[in-house]
C-alpha positions as CSV (number, residue, x, y, z in Angstrom):
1,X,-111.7,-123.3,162.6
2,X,-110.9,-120.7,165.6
3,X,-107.3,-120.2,164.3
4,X,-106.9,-122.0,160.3
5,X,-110.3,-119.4,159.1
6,X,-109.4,-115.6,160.5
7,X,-105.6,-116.5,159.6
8,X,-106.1,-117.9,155.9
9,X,-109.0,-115.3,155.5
10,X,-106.6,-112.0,156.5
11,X,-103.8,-113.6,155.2
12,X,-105.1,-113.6,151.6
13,X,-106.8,-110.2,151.6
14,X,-103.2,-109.0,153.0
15,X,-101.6,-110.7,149.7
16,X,-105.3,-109.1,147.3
17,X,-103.9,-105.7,149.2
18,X,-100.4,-105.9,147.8
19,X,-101.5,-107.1,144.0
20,X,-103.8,-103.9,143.7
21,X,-100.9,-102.3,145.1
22,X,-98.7,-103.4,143.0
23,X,-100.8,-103.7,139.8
24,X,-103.9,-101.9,139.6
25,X,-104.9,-97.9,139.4
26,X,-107.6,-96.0,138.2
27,X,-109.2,-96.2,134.6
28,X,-109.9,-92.2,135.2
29,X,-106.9,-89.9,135.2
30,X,-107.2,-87.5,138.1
31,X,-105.4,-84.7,136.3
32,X,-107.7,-84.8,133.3
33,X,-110.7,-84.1,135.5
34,X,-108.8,-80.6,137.0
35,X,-108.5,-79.0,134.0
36,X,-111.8,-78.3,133.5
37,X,-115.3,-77.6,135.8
38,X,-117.4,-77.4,132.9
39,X,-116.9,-81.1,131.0
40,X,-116.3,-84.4,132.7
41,X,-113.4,-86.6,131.2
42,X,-115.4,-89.0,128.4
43,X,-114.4,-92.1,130.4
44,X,-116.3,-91.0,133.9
45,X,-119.6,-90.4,131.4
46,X,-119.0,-94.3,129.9
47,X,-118.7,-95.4,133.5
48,X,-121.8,-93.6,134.6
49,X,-123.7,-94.8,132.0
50,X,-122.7,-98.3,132.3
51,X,-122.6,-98.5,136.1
52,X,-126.7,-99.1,136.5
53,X,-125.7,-102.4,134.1
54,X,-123.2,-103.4,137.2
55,X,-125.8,-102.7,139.6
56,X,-128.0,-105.4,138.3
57,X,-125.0,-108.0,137.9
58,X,-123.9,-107.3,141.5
59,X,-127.4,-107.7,143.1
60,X,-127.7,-111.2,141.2
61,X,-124.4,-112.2,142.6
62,X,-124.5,-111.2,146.6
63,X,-128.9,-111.2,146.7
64,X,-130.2,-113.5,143.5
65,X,-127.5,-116.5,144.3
66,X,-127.3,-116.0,147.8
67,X,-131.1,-117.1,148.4
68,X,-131.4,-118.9,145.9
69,X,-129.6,-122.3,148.4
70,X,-131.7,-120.7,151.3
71,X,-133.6,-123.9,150.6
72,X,-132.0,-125.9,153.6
73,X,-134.1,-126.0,156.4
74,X,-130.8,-125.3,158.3
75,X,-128.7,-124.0,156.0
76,X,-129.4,-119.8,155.8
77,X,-127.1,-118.7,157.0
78,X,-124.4,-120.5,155.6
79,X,-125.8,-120.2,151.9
80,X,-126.4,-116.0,152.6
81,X,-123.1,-116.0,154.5
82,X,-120.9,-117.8,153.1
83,X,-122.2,-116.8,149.3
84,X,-121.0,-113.2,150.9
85,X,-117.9,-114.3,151.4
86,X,-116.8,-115.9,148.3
87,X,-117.7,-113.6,146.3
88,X,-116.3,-110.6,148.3
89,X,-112.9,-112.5,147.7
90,X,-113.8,-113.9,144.2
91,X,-114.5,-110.0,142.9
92,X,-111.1,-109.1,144.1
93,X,-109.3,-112.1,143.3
94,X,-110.9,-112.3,139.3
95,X,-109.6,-108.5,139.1
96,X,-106.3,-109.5,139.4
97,X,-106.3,-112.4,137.5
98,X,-108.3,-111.5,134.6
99,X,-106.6,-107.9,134.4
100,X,-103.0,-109.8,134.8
101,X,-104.1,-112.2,131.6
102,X,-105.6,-109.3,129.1
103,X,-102.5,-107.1,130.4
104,X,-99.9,-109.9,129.7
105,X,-98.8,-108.9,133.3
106,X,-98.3,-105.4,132.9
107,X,-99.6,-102.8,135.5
108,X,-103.6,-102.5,134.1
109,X,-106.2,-100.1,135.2
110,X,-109.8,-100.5,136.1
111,X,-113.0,-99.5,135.3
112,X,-116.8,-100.4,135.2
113,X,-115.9,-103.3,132.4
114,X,-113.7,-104.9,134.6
115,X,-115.8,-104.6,137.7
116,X,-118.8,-106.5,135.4
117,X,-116.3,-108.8,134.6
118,X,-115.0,-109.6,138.2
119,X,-118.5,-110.1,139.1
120,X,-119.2,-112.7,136.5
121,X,-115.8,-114.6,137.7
122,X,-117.1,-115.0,141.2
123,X,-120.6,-116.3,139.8
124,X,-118.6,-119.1,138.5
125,X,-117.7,-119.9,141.6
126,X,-120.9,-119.5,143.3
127,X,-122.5,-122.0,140.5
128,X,-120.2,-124.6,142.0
129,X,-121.0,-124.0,145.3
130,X,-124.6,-125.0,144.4
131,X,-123.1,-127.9,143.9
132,X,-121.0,-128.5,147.3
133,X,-123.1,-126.7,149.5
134,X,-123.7,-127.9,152.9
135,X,-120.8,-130.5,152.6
136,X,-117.7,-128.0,152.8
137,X,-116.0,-125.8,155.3
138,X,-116.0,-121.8,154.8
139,X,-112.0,-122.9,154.7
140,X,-112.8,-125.5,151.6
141,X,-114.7,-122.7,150.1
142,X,-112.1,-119.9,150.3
143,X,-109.2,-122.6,148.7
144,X,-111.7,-123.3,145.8
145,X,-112.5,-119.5,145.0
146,X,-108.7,-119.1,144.7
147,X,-108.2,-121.9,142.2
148,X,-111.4,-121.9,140.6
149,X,-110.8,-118.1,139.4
150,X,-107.2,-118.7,138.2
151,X,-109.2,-121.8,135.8
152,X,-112.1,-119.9,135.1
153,X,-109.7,-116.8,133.6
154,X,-107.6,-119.3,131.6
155,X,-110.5,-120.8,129.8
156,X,-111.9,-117.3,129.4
157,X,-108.8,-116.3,127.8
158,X,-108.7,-119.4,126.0
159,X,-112.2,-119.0,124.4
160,X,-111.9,-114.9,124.1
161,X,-108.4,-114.6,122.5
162,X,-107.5,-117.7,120.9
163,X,-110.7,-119.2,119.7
164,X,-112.1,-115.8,119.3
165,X,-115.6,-117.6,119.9
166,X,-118.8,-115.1,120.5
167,X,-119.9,-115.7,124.2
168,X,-121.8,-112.8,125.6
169,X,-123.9,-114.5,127.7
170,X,-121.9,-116.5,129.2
171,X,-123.3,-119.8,128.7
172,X,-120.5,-121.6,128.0
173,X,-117.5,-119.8,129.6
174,X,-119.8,-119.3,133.2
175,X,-122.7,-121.4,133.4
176,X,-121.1,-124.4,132.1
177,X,-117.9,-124.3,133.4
178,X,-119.2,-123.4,136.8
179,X,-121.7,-126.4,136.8
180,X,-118.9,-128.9,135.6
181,X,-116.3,-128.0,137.8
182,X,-118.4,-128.1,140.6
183,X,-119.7,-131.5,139.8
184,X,-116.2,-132.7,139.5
185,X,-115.4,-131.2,142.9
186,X,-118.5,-132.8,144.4
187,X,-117.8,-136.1,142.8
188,X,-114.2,-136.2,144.4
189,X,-115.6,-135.1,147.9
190,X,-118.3,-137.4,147.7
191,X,-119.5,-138.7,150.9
192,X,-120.5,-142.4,150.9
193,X,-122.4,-141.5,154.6
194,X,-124.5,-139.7,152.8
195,X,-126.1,-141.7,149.9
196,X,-129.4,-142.6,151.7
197,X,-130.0,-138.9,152.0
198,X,-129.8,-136.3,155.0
199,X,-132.2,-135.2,157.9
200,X,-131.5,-131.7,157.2
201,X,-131.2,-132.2,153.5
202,X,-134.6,-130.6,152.6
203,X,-136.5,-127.9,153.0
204,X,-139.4,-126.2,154.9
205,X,-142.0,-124.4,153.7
206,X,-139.8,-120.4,155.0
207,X,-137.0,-122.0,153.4
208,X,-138.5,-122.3,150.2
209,X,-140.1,-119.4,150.3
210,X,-136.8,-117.2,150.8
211,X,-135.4,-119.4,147.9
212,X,-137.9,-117.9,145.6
213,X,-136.9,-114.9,146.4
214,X,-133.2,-115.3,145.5
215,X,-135.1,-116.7,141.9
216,X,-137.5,-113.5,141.3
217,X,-134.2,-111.4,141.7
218,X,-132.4,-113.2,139.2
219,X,-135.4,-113.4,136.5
220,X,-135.5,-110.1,136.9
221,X,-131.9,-109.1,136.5
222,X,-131.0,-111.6,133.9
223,X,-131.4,-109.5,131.1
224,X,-128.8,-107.2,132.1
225,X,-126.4,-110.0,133.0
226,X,-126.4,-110.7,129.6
227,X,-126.2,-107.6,128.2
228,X,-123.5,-106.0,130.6
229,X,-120.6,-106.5,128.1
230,X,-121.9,-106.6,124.9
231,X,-121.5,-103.4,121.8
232,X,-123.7,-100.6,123.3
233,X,-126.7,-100.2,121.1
234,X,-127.5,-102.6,118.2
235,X,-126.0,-105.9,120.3
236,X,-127.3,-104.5,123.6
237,X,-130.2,-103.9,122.7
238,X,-130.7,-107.5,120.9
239,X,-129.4,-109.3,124.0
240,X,-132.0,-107.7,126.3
241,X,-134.8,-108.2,124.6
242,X,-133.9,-112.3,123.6
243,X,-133.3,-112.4,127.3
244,X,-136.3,-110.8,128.1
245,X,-138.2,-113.8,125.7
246,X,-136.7,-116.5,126.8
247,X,-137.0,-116.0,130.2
248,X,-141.0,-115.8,129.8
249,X,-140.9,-118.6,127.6
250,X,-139.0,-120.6,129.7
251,X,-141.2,-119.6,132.9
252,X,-144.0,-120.7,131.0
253,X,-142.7,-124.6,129.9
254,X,-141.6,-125.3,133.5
255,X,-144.5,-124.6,135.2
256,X,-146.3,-127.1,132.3
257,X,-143.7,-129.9,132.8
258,X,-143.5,-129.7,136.6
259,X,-146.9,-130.3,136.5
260,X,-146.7,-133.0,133.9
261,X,-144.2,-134.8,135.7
262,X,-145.5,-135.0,139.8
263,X,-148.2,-137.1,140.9
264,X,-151.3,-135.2,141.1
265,X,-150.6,-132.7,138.4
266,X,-149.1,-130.7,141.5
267,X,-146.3,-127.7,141.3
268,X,-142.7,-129.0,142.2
269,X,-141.2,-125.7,144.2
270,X,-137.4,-126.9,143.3
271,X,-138.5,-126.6,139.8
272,X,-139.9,-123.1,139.9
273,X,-136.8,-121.9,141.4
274,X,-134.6,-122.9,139.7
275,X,-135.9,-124.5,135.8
276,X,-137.1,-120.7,135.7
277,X,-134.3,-119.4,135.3
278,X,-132.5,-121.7,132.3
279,X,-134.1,-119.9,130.0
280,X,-131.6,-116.8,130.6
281,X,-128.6,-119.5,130.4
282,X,-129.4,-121.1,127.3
283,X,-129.9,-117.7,125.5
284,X,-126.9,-116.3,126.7
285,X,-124.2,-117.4,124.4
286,X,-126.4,-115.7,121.3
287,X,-128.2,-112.9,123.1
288,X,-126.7,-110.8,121.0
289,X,-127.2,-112.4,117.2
290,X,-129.9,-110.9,115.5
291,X,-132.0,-114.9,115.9
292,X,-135.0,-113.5,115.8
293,X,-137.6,-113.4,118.9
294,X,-139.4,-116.4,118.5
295,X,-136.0,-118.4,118.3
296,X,-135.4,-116.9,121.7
297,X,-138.7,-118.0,123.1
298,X,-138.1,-121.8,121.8
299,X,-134.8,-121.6,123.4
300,X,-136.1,-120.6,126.7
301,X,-139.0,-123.4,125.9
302,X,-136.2,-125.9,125.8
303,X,-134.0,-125.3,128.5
304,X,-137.3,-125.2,130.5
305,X,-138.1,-128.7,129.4
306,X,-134.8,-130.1,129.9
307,X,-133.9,-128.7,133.0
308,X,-137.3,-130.0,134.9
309,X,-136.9,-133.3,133.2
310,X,-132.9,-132.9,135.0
311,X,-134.0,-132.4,138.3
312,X,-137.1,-135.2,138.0
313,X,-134.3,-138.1,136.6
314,X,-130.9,-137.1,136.5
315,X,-130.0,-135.6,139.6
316,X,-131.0,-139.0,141.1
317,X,-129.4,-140.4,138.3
318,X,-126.1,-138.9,139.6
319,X,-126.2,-139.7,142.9
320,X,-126.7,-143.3,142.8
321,X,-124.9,-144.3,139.5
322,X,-122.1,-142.0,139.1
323,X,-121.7,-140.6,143.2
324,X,-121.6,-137.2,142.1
325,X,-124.0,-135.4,144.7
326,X,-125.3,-132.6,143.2
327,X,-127.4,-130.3,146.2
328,X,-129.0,-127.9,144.3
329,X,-129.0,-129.0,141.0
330,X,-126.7,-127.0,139.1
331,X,-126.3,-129.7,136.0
332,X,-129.7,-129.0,135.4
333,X,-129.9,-124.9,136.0
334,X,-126.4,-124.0,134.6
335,X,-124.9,-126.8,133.1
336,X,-127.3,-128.3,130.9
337,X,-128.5,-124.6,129.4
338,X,-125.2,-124.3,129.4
339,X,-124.5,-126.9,126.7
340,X,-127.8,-126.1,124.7
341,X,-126.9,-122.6,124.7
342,X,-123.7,-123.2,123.1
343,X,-124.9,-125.9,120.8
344,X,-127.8,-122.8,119.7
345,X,-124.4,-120.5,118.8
346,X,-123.5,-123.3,116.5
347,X,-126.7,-123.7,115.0
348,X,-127.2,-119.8,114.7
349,X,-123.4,-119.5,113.0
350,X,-124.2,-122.0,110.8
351,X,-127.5,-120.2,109.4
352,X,-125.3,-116.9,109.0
353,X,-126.6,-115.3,111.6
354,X,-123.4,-113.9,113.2
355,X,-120.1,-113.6,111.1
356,X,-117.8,-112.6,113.6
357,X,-117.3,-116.8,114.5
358,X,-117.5,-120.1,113.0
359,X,-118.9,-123.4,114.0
360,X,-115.7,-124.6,114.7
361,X,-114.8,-122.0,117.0
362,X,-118.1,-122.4,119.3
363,X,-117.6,-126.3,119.3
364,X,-114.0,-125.6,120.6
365,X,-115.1,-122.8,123.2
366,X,-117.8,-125.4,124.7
367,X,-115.6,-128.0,124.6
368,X,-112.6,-126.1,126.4
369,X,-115.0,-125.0,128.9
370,X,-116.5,-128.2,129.9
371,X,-113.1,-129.8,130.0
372,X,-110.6,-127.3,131.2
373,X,-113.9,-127.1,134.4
374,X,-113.7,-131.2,135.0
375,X,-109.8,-131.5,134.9
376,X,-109.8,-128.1,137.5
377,X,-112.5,-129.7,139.1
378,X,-110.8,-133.3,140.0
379,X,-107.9,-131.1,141.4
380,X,-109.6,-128.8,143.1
381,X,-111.6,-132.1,144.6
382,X,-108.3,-133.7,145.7
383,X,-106.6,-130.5,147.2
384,X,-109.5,-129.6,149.3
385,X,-109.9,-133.6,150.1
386,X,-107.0,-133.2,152.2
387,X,-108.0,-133.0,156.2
388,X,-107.2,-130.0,156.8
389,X,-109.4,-127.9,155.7
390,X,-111.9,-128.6,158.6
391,X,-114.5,-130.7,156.8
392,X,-117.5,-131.7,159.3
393,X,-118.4,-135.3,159.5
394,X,-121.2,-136.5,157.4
395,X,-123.5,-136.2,160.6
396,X,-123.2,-132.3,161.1
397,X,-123.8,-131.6,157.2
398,X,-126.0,-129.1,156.3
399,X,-126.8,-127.7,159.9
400,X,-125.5,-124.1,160.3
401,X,-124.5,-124.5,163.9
402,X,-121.4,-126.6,163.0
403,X,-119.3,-123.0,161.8
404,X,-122.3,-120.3,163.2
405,X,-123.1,-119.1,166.4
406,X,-126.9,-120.2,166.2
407,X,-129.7,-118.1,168.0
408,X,-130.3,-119.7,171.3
409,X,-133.9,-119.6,171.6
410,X,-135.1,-122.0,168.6
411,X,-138.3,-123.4,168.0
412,X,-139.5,-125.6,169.6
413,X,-138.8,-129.4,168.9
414,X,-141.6,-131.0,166.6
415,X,-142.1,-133.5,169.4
416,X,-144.2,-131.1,171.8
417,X,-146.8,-129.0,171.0
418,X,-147.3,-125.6,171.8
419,X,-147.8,-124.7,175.6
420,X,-150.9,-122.4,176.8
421,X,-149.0,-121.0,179.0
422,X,-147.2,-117.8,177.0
423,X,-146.1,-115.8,179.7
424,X,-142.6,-113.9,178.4
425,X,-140.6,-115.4,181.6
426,X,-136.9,-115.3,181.0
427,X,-135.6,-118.7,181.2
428,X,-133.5,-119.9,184.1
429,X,-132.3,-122.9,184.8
430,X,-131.8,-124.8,188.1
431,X,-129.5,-127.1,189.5
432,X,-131.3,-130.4,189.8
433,X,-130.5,-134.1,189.9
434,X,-132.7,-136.2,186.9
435,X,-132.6,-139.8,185.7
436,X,-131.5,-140.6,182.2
437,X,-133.6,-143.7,180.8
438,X,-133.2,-145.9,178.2
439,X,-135.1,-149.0,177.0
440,X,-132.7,-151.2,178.7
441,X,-132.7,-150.0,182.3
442,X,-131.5,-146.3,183.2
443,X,-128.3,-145.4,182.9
444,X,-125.9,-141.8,182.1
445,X,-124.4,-140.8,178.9
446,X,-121.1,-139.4,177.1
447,X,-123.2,-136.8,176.2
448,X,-126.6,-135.5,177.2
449,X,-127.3,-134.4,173.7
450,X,-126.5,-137.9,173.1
451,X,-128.8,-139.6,175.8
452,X,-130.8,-143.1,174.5
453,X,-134.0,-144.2,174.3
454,X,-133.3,-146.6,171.5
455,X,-135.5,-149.4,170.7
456,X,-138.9,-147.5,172.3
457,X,-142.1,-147.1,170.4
458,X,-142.6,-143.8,172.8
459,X,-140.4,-141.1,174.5
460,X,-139.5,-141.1,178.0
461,X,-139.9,-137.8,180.1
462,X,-138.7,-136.9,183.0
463,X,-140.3,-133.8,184.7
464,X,-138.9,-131.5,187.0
465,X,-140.4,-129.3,189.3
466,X,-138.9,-126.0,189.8
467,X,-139.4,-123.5,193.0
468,X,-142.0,-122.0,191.5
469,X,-144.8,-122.1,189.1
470,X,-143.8,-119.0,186.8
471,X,-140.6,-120.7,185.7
472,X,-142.0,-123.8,184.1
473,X,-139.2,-126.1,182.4
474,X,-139.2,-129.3,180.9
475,X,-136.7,-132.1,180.3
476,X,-137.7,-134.3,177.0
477,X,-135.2,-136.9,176.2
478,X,-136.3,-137.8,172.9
479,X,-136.6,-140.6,169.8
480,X,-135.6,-139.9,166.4
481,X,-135.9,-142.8,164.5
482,X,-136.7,-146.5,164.1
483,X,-133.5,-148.6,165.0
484,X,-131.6,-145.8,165.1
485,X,-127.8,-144.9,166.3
486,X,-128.0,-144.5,170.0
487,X,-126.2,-141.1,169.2
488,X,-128.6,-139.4,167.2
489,X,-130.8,-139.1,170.7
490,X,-131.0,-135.5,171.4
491,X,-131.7,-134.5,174.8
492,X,-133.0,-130.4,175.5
493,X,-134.3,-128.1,178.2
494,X,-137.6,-126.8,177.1
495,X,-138.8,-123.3,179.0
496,X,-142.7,-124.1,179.2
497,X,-143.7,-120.7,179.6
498,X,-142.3,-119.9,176.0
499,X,-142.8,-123.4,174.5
500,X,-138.9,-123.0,173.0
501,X,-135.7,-125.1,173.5
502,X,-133.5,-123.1,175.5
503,X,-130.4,-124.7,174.4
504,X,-129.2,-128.1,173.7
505,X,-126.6,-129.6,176.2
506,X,-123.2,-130.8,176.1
507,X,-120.3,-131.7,178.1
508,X,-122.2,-134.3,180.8
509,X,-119.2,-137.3,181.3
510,X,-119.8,-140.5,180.9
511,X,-120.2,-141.7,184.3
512,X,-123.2,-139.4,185.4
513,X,-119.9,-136.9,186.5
514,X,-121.1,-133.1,187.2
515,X,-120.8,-131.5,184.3
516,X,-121.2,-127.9,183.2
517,X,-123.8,-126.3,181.1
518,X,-122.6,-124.8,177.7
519,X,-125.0,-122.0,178.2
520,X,-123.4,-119.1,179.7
521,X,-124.2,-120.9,182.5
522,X,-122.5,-119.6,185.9
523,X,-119.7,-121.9,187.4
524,X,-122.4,-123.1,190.1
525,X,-125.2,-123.8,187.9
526,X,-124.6,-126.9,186.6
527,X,-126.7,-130.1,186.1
528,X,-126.0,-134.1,186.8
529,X,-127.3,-137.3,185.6
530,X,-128.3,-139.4,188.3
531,X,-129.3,-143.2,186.6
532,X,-131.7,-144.8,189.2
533,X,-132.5,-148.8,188.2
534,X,-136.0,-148.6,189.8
535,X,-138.1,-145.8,187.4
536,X,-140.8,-147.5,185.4
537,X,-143.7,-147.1,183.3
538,X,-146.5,-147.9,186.5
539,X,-145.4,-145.1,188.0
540,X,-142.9,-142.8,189.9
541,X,-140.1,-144.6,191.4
542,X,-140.3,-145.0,194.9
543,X,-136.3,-144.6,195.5
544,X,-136.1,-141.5,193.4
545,X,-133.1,-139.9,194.6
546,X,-131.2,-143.1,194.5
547,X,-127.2,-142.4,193.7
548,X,-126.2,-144.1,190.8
549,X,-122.9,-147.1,191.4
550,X,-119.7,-145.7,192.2
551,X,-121.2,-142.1,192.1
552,X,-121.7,-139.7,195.1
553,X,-125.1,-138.0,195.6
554,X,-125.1,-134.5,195.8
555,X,-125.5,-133.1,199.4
556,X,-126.9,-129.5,197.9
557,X,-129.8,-131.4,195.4
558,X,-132.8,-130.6,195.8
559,X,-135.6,-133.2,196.2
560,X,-136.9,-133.6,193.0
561,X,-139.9,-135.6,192.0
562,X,-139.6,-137.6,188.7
563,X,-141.9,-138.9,186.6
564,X,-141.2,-141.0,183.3
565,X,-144.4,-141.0,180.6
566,X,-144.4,-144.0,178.2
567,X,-147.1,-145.6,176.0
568,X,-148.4,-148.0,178.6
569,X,-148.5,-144.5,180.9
570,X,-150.5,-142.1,178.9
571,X,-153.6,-142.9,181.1
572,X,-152.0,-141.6,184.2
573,X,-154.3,-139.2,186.0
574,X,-151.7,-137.8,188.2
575,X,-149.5,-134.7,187.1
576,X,-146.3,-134.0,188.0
577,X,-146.7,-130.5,188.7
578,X,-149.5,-130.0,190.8
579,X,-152.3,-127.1,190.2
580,X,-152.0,-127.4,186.9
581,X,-154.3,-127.9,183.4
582,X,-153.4,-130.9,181.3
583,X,-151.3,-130.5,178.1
584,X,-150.6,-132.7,175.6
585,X,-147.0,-131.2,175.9
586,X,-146.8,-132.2,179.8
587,X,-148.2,-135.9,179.5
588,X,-147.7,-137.3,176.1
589,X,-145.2,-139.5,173.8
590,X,-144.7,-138.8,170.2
591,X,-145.2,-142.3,169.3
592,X,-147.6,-144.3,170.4
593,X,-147.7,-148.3,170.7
């Protein structure tokens, strides 16, 4: 990751450098402004006028769709971050592509049209990364904006210029596409490790929150996203205001159905951020055909319906039956609307609304899009299936610290509750000897992080007691699960005077071995597992600094009294660290017996 990311990432905005270069030059002529001060060149008035048009589009693509997979508990930063990302790359990269296709490879220029339309080739992309996200590397993701682009413009020009179908919306040449070849790329990458679900696959309720937030952005803005390229006036006009309709409409049917469809008659959040919006993808494809508004409003009503009754049985239906892991439910938000909204284009052509089509030609542009996005899907799937590209093992999958430098103060571990003490101390840690226990005996680690206590109803906690009583810390060697994987174990250093984890810990060999901190520790700040066979649950070990087989003790540790709670030892009276008020967080297992 240190070396493959920065030198793929420069090395293809060296080669997006030498295309505009090469290629690309303004839609404005420069001399045509100088020859007068009194009028502006009739091409800089166009681009004025249109340019509040790409202002909505761009704030759905690097706001709207960016928050929209906030969702994961520990996934921000990587569904803000890398959403930046792709489409910073995607917008340059669909440029070139699409201005290279319309030009028949001639030197083209650009101006706010192509800007909109550069835009809308990276949403494609973004739609499939709905459907990856939290399984891929930013390395997978920078490989798939490349090709998906180059398949996205050849369908577009496919569709445009030799079905001549009427697609101004989008529905069929963005939304479905998108959701299809990013199903296809999800089915090829599918991870069998994953099929019982995820810890971190779900959210909280912050995470949810900032989710909706990437939805009211969109609702908002949809109506220009489907207006953006089509005739000023008349068909402008038309495809905000069936937009507009449809999108209430739609708002309307999903909160009914979400309700219909849970237990208690309760709200389903996934639904409202998402179903929400299929109103705007289903009446995209005719936004601009004169259909009448309350044919807009019953196309919103039925994207609504069939996008909560998506999430509720086929996104399930999808991971078990056909292993196509879907995370944030793109069939249902892009590529289902997608399909009714160009099956409504045939409907509409067929009752003469539009005459610039045919029937045929829609059925061909929705079928070219859906297959032209599976077939560039499957190889997208296989190219980035190569291991290469970085990939993190099933076990690291949606947790942002695997490609992000994480804040180091997090909160604190459900396990504990919150501390009295709130004095802002900085944290420090100290050199000191502790036992790691198990259920089996006590023993060390390959890992701290990794430290057992499999097979016990309770957690096992050593305390420490520092040189003073301001700098409070706690070791908690923890349980995550009923016959879990040793592994999944996570040892951390809590600062009791903030109630946070200051860090988890790494590095520790396997033979209780000195090991260094990976904190920004100094050299001579380090930590080491000392296994002593004697601790129990009646008590403090009587040969507490014991050395461990075939290990050395320490001559600069300092005596350190250790005390292990368990279930059978929640009714000791005595505290570790003297003077002080009883917590549940000092003297208490998660689990009881």
């Amino acid at each position: 990751m240190r070396f493959k990311f920065p030198f793929l990432a420069i090395g293809l905005e060296v080669a997006m450098i030498v295309l505009f270069g090469l290629f690309v030059g303004y839609e404005t002529d420069p001399q045509s402004s100088q020859l007068s001060n009194i009028t502006k060149p009739p091409q800089t008035d166009a681009f004025l006028q249109e340019y509040p048009l790409f202002q909505d589009v761009h704030v759905m693509i690097f706001v709207g769709f960016g928050f929209l997979m906030t969702f994961l508990k520990k996934y921000g930063f990587s569904s803000v971050g890398i959403n930046l990302l792709i489409a910073a790359l995607g917008l340059q990269w669909g440029t070139i592509v699409q201005g290279l296709l319309n030009s028949h490879g001639h030197n083209f220029k650009i101006g706010i049209k192509e800007m909109i339309n550069a835009d809308f080739s990276t949403a494609t992309v973004l739609i499939s990364f709905g459907a990856v996200l939290g399984k891929t590397s930013p390395i997978q993701m920078l490989i798939m904006t490349i090709l998906e682009i180059a398949a996205f413009a050849a369908n577009e020009y496919v569709v445009v210029e030799m079905f001549m179908a009427s697609d101004t919306g989008a529905s069929m040449t963005i939304h479905a596409f998108g959701a299809y070849f990013g199903l296809a790329v999800s089915g090829v990458l599918y991870r069998p490790g994953l099929k019982e679900g995820h810890k971190y696959e779900e959210s909280v309720y912050h995470s949810d929150l900032f989710a909706v937030i990437g939805t009211l952005f969109l609702w908002i803005f949809w109506p220009s996203f489907n207006s953006a390229v089509a005739d000023p006036r008349e068909k402008q006009y038309l495809a905000i205001f069936n937009t507009y309709l449809s999108l209430a409409a739609c708002v309307i049917t999903t909160y009914a159905l979400s309700s219909l469809v849970t237990q208690r008659g309760k709200l389903e959040m996934v639904h409202i951020q998402n179903a929400t919006l299929s109103g705007g993808v289903a009446v995209g494809t005719c936004a601009d055909m004169d259909i009448h508004p309350h044919v807009a409003m019953i196309i919103g009503s039925i994207a609504g319906l069939i996008s909560v009754l998506g999430y509720k049985f086929l996104t399930p239906f999808f991971a078990a039956k056909l292993r196509i892991h879907d995370t944030c439910g793109v069939h249902n938000l892009h590529g289902l609307p997608g399909v009714v909204g160009g099956l409504a284009s045939i409907v509409a052509i067929a009752s003469g609304v539009q005459n610039g089509s045919s029937v045929t030609r829609q059925a061909s542009a929705l079928g070219s899009s859906i297959g032209i996005a599976v077939v560039g899907g499957v190889l997208t799937g296989l190219i980035l299936k190569i291991p290469l590209w970085e990939q993190s093992p099933d076990m690291h999958c949606y947790d942002d610290s695997v490609y992000w430098e994480v804040p180091r103060q997090r909160e604190h571990d459900s396990y504990f509750f919150e501390h009295e003490d709130n004095n802002p101390i900085e944290p420090k840690i100290w050199a000191v000897d502790f036992p790691v226990l198990d259920a089996c005996g006590v023993r060390g680690s390959g890992k701290l992080e990794a430290s057992s206590t499999c097979g016990m109803n309770g957690v096992l906690i050593p305390f420490l007691r520092p040189e003073t009583e301001d700098q409070k810390l706690m070791i908690g060697n923890r349980q995550t699960g009923a016959n879990q994987d040793c592994s999944e174990s996570v040892m951390k250093i809590y600062d009791m005077s903030k109630s946070v984890a200051i860090d988890n810990y790494e590095g520790l060999p396997k033979t209780a071995q000195e090991g260094r901190l990976h904190s920004g520790l100094s050299e001579k700040e380090k930590i080491t597992a000392t296994p002593c066979a004697s601790v129990s649950a009646a008590g403090p070990p009587e040969a507490a600094h014991a050395s461990p087989p075939n290990t050395a003790a320490r001559e600069d540790a300092r005596p350190v009294p250790r005390w292990a709670v368990t279930p059978a030892a929640q009714d000791r009276t005595a505290d570790p660290v003297p003077n002080r008020a009883r917590s549940p967080t000092w003297a208490r297992a998660r689990h009881p017996a």
